[in-house]
N, C-alpha and C positions, 0 to 999 in steps of 0.2 A: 599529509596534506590532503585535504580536499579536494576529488573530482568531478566536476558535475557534465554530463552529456544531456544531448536533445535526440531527436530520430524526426524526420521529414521525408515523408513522401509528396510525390507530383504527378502530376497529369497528363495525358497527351495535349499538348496544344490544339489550339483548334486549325492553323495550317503546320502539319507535321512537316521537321526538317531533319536533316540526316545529321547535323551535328547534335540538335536534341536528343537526348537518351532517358525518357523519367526513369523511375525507380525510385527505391528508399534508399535514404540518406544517413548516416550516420556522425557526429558532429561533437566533437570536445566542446564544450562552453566556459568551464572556469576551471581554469587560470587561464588558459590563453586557446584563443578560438582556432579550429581547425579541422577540417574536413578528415575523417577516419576510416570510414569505409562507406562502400557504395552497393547496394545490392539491385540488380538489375533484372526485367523483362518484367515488370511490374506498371501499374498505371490505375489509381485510387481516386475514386472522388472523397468528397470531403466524409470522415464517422468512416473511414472504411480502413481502421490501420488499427491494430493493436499490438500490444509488445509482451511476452513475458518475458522469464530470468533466461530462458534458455530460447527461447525462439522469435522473431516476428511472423505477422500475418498482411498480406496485404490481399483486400478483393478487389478483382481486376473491375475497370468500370464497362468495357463491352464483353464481358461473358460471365459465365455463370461458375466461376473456380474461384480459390482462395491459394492464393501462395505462399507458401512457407518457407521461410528461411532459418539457417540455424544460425546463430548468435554464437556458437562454440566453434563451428568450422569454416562459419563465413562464406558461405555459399548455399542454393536453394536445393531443399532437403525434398520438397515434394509440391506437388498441384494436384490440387481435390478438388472434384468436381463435384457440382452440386443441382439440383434440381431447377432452380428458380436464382435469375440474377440477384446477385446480394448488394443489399443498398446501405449494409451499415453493421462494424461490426464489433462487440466488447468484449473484455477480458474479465472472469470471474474466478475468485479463489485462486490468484496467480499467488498471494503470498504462503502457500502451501507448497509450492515446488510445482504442480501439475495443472490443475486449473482447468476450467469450462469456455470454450468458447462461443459465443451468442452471437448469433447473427441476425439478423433483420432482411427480410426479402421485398421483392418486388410487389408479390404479391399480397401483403400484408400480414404472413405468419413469424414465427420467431424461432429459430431452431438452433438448439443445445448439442456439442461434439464437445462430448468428453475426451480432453489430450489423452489422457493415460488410458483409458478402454477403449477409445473408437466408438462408443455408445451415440446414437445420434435420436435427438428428440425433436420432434415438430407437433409445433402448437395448430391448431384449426386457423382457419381466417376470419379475425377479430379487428383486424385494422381494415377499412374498407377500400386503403390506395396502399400506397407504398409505406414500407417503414423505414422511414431514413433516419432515426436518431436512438441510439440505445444509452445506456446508462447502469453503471450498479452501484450500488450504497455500499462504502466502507467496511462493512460485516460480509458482504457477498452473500445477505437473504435473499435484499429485495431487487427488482430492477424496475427500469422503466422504459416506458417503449413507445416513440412519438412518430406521429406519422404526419403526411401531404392530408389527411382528413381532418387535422388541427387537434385530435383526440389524442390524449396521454392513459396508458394503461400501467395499473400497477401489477409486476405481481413477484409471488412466492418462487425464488429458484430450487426451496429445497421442495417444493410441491410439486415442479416442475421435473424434475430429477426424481420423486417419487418413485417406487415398483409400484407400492398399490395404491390402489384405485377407487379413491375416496366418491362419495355422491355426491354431495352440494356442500355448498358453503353460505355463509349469512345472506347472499345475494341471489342466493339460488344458480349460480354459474355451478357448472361438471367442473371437479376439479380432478386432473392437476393441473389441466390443459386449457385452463380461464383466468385471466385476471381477476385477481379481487377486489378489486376497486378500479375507477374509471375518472381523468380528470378532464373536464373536459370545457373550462372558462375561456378558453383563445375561440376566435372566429376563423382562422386562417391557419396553415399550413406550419407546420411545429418545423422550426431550423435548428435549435440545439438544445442542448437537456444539460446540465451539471450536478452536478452532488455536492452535497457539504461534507469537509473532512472528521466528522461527529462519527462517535461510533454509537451513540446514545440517541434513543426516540426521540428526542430533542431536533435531532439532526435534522437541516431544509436541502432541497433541492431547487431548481433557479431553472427556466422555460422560458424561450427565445419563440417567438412568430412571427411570420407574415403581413401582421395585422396590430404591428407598429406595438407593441407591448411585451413586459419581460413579467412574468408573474413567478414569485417565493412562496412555496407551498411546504405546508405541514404533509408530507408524503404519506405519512404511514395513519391519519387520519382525515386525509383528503378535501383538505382546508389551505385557500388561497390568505397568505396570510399580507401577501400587498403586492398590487400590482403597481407597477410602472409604466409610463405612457412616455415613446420615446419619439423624435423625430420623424425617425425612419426604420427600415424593415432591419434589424438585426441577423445578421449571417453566423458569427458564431459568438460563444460566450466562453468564460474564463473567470473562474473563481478565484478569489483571493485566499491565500493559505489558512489564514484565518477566520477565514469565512466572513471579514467584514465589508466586502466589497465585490460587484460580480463586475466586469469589462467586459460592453460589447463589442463588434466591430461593423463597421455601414459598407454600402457599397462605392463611396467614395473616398474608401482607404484610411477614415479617420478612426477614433477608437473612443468609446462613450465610456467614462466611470460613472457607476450605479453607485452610492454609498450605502450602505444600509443604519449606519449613525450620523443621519444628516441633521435627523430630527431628535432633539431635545428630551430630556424626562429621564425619570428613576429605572421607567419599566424599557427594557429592549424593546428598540422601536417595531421590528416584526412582530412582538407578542404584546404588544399594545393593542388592546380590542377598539380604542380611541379613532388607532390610525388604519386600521385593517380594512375598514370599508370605503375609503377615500383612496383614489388613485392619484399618485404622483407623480411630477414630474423633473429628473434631472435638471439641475443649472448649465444654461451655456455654458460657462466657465467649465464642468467637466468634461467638455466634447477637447477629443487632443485632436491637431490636424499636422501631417508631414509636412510643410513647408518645400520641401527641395526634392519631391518629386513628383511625375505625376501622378492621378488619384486614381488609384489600381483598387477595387475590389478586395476587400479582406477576406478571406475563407478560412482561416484558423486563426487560433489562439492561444497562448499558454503561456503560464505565468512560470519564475524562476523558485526554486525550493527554499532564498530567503524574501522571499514576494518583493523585491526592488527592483527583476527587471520585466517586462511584458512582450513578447518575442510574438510577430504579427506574420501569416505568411502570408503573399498576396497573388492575383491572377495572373501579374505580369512576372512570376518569379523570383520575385523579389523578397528579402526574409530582412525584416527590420527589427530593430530592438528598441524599446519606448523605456522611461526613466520615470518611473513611478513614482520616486519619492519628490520631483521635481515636476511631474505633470506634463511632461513633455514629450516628445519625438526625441531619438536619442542620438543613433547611426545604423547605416544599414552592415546587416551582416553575412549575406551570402547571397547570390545569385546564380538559380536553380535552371534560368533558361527557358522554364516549363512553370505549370500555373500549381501551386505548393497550398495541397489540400489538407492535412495532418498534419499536429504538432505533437511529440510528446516527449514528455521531460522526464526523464530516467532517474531514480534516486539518488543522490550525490552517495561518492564513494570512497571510504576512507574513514567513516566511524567505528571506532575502537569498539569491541566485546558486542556487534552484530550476530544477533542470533541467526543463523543461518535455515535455509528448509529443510526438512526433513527426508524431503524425496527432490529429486531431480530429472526431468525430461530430459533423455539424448534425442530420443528420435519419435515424434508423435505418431499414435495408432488412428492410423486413415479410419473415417467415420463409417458406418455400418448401418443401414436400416434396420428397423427394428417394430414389426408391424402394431404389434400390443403394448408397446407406449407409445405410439403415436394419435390416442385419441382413441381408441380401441377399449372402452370399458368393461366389454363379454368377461374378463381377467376377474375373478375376485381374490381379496385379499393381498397378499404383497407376497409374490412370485420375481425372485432374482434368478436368470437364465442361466445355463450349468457352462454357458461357455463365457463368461463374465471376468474378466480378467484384469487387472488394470499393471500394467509395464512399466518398470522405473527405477530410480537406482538410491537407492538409500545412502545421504549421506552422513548421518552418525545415527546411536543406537537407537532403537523404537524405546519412545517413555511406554512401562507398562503398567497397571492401573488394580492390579491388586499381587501388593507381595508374595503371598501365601504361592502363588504359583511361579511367584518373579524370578528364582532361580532353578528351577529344573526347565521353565520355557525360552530362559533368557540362556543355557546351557544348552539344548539342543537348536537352537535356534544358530548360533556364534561357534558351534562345535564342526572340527573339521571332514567328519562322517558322521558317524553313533552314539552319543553318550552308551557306556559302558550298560548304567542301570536301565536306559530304556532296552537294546538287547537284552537284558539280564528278564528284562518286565515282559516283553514279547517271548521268547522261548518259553515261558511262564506256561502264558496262556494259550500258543501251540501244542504244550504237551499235556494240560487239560483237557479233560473230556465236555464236549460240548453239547449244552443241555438243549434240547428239543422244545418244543412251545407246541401247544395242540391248541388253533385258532378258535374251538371250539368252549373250552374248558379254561381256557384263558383268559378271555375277551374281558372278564372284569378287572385283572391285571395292571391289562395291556391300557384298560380307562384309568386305572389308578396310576399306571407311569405317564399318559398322557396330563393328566391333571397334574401330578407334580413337577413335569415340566414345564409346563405353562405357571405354575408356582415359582419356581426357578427361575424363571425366564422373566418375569417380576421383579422377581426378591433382586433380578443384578441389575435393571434398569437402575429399580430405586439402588444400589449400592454405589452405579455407576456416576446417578445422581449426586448423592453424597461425596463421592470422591472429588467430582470436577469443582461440586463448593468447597472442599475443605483443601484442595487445591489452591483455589481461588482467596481463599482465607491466612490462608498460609506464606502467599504471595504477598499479599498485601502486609501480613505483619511483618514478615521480611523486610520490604520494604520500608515500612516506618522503624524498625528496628537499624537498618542501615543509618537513616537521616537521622535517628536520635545517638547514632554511635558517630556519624561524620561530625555532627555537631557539636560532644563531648570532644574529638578527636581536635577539634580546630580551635575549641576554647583550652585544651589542655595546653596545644601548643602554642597559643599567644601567651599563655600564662608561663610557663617555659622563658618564653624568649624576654616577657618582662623581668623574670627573676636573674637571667643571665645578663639583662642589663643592666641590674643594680648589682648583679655582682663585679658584673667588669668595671664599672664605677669606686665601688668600694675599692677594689683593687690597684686601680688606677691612683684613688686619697692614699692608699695602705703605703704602696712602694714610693710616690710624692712624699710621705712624711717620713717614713725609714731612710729615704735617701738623708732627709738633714740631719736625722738623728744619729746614721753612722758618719756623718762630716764632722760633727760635735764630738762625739768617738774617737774618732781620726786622731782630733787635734789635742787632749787630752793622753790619749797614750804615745804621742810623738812627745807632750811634758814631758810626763811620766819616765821617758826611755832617757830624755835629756840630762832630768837630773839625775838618776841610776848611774848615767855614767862619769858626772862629774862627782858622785860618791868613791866609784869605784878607781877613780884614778888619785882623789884625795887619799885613799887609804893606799894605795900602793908608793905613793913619794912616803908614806909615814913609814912603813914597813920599810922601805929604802935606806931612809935618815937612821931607823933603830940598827939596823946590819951595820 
């Protein structure tokens, strides 16, 4: 069976009370609703909560730490302090087991803490006020990063994460430590960012402001592809799983659906160049309003993983559930006491042959400055530091990516000391005499082994190349190879089950007509027995009379 969970965090109120306690929440939601665990001394504004497999995060709103909690022992594992109060914060590459955590600060930079190494990266000050809104795209390249200056930046996390230290890029920005692009069509102060669930260039993103408009943007070629002009200021947003729909929410607790198939035609109405330069505007009809209470400011939002229900948390504490397929207000569902700034909806739990991570967080490596990627370009080339570690617990065996070494690496690796041969290989080369190099007499060599490892070193990109496509090729034939054997496998057996129907039929006529045939039977050899024996008692009065 199916389990789907939520996680909420809350706020200090604004008159703090002794019976109030914020913290993060944790929450059964289907099958049946229920408060699960509670983790405390915690107090989030809103974009300031993120979750992985193994940990939550939450940044406190009056200081400058980040709390973390373990998700395995249910209880807080550590407080990291940080330079600059954090005003928002996302989770990248969590489907890997480990993950990068991003933060957004006060001051308008963006700073990268690698879970598994403690690596910590900060970008220059490119936002000119605060960054309150992060975001990352389904692949965990890109992100976005929205600020109180109304300006949205794009950029590269593996550029950001980078050792070396590239010059420029098309825009002439110092990379790694620059966005690559810049969106910048709002007039007003950015309130929330979303992503599309696309893992494909295709894929939109969806931007909330200040300034009464909600604009769908081509990300990765920095093209608004329609804006919306809505009532009022949107506080936060909430994508529909299929990306056909974004939900805002007002500050008078009600909830706006945005449709993006409102309008008509062959072409998707986003990628209609018709409709892209004309701004639109929602119909009354899709504004939902609670009825039966009073109108509390929304500050999150989050949709359910089969997109029917829309779960609202609001200022007054209050956590309601709206009926999507009905368009309505639905019932409330929990009340938090405290103003409930973060929603997030956990992946329902219970599907069968989930491929699991590969590495696993017990306990994250507290962040570490690190001067020479912090903006520091004197570094040339890509230099990885010799105390570069990354902590974790492997939960099944590493895929390795070329055979040829896959069993003597995959044998010391899994072996409970020594493989025998590799002793056998070391003693080897111990008890050889070892040849001298004269730096002088050498030096052409020593450029010829240089050079053919940079050969090497080539030759395995491109093989590694190769591999991940034929990989990838591989995958995919598999897969239509499965759907074309389910396919056979489901006509064989209808065909099966019609033949067993005509044969219990026939069978059914067969033993119906044998039945009368042996009644006819019957009645024939019960003649037959009759007159037999009035033969045989005629012949014995005869034999009688003759004696």
């Amino acid at each position: 069976m199916l389990t789907e969970s939520f996680i909420v965090s809350t706020l200090n109120p604004e008159k703090p009370s002794n019976s109030v306690t914020p913290g993060v929440h944790l929450y059964d939601f289907q099958p049946l609703l229920s408060l699960r665990s509670t983790f405390k001394k915690s107090s989030t504004n809103t974009s300031c909560l993120a979750v992985s497999p193994s940990h939550v995060f939450a940044a406190q709103a009056d200081k400058a730490v980040i709390h973390v909690y373990s998700r395995e022992r249910n209880n807080q594992e550590a407080v990291v302090p940080f330079p600059e109060k954090i005003q928002s914060i996302v989770l990248a590459g969590e489907s890997n087991g480990a993950g990068t955590l991003i933060l957004g600060t006060e001051g308008g930079r963006v700073i990268l803490w690698e879970l598994g190494t403690g690596r910590q990266v900060s970008t220059p000050q490119h936002h000119l006020q605060s960054t309150t809104c992060l975001a990352v795209d389904p692949t965990s390249n890109l992100l976005l990063s929205g600020s109180t200056d109304s300006t949205i930046h794009v950029w590269s996390i593996p550029r950001l994460l980078s050792f070396s230290a590239s010059s420029a890029n098309e825009n002439g920005h110092d990379l790694p430590f620059s966005p690559f692009r810049s969106l910048s069509n709002h007039r007003a102060a950015i309130t929330a960012i979303v992503f599309g669930h696309s893992s494909s260039d295709n894929n939109i993103a969806v931007s909330a402001s200040k300034d009464n408009t909600c604009i769908v943007w081509d990300y990765v070629n920095g093209i608004a592809l329609h804006t919306f002009l809505l009532p009022s200021s949107p506080y936060c947003l909430a994508l529909d799983p299929a990306d056909r729909a974004v939900y805002a929410g007002y500050e008078d607790g009600s909830v706006q659906l945005i449709d993006f198939y409102i309008e008509g035609g062959l072409t998707h109405p986003l990628h209609n160049p018709t409709l892209q330069s004309t701004p639109s505007q929602p119909p009354p009809s899709d504004r939902w309003s609670a009825p039966d209470h009073a109108p509390s400011p929304i500050l999150c939002l989050q949709v359910s993983y089969d997109g029917t229900s829309l779960l609202s948390g609001h200022q007054d504490g209050k956590l309601h559930n709206w009926d999507i397929a009905a368009g309505k207000y639905d019932k409330r569902l929990a009340d938090c006491a405290a103003p409930i700034t973060n929603i997030v909806m956990l992946k329902p739990v219970g599907f069968p042959n989930i491929n699991k991570p590969a590495v696993r967080l017990h306990t994250v490596v507290k962040p570490r400055y690190e001067s020479f990627v912090n903006g520091d370009h004197s570094v040339s080339g890509a230099t990885i530091p010799t105390k570069y570690s990354f902590i974790a617990h492997f939960t099944s065996t590493l895929p390795l990516p070329f055979s040829a070494d896959a069993t003597s690496f995959h044998e010391a690796l899994h072996h409970s000391s020594f493989p025998d041969a590799l002793l056998e290989e070391s003693l080897a080369e111990l008890s050889s005499p070892q040849k001298g190099f004269d730096a002088a007499t050498d030096s052409s060599e020593l450029a010829d082994l240089r050079a053919q490892n940079a050969a090497l070193s080539f030759q395995l990109g491109l093989a590694e190349e190769r591999h991940r496509s034929a990989v990838a090729n591989l995958l995919e034939q598999r897969k239509e190879d499965w759907r074309r054997q389910t396919d056979q496998d489901i006509k064989a057996a209808r065909k099966k089950r019609r033949r067993l129907r005509r044969m219990r039929l026939a069978e059914e006529a067969r033993k119906k007509e044998m039945g009368e045939v042996v009644d006819d039977e019957d009645e024939d050899m019960n003649e037959r027995g009759r007159d037999t024996e009035a033969d045989l008692s005629s012949s014995t009065d005869e034999m009688t009379e003759s004696d």
